[in-house]
Legacy VTK file of the C-alpha trace (Angstrom):
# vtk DataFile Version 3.0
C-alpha trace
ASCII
DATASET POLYDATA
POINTS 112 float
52.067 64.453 -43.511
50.874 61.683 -41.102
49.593 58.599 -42.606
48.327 55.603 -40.326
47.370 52.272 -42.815
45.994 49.208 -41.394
45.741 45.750 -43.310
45.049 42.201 -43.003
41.199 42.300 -41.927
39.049 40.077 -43.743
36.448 37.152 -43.113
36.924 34.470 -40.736
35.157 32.030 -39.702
34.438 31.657 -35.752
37.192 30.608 -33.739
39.845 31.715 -36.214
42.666 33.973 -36.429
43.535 37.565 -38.018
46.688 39.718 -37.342
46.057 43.080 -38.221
48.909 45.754 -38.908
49.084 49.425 -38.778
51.896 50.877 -40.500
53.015 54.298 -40.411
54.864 57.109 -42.185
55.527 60.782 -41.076
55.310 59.690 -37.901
57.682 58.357 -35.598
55.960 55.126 -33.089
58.912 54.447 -31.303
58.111 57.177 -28.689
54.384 57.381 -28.520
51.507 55.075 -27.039
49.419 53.464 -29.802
46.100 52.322 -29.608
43.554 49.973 -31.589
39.737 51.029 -31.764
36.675 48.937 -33.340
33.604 49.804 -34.310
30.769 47.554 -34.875
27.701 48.417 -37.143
25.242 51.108 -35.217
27.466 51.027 -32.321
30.069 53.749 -31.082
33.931 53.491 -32.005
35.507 51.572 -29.179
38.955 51.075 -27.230
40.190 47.543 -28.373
44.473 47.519 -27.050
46.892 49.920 -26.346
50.477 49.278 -26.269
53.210 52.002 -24.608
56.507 53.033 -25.502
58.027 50.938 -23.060
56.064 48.231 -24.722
53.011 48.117 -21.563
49.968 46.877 -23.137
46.188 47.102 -21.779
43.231 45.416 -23.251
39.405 45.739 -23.237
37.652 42.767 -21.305
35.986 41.581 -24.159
39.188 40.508 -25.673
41.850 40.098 -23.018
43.282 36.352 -23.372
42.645 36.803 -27.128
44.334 39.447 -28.632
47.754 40.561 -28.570
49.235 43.821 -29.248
52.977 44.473 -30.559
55.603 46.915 -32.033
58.083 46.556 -34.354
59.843 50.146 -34.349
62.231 49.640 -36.749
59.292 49.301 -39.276
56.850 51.751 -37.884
54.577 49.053 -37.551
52.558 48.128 -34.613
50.192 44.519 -34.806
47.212 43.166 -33.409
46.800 39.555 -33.380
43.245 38.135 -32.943
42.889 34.503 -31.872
39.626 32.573 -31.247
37.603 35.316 -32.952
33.977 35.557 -32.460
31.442 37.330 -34.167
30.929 40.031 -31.656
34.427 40.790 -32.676
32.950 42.197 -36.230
33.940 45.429 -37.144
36.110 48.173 -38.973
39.348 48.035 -36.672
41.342 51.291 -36.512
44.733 51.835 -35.534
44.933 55.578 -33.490
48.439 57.672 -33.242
48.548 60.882 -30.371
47.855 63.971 -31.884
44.199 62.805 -33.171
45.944 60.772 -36.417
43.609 57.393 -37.367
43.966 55.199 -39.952
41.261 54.746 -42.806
40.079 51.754 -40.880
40.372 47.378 -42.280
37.089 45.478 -42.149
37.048 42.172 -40.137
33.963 40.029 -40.220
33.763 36.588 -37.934
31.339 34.520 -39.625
30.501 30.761 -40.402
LINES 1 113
112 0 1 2 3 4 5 6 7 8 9 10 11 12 13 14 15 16 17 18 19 20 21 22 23 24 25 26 27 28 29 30 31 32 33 34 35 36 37 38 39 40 41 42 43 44 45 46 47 48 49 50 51 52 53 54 55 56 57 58 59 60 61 62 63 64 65 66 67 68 69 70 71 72 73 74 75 76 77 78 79 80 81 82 83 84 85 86 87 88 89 90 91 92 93 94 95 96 97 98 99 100 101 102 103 104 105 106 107 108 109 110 111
């Protein structure tokens, strides 16, 4: 059974930091492209980072310069560290696997 868990949201205040993991189990990362999503209240679920197997990574424009994705294969894992957060960057982030598996989702909220 897949299982994709993502931790470390939380509240920040503006211009702070969060790094975000997603770790997985009955699923193997090291050879499949993983993605993060957001999605802000009212608004549709939205492509955040993507990172490959060969370790590639894309970004949305709204947070390219900002937020880094990254792997760690050996545990499963893959990352998303947020710098110089803003509140347009609140929402429920969610870490996506191929083969339609998504985690339950880990609330950040950027506010003063």
């Amino acid at each position: 059974q897949v299982q994709l868990v993502e931790s470390g949201g939380g509240l920040v205040q503006p211009g702070g930091s969060l790094r975000l993991s997603c770790a997985g189990s009955g699923i193997i990362f090291s050879n499949k492209e993983m993605t993060w999503h957001r999605q802000a209240p009212g608004k549709e679920r939205e492509f955040v980072a993507r990172i490959t197997s060969a370790r590639s990574t894309y970004y949305a424009d709204s947070v390219k310069g900002r937020f880094t994705v990254s792997r760690d294969n050996a545990k499963n894992t893959m990352y998303l560290q947020m710098n110089s957060l803003k509140p347009e960057d609140t929402a429920v982030y969610y870490c996506y696997a191929p083969g339609g598996f998504w985690g339950q989702g880990t609330q950040v909220t950027v506010s003063s």
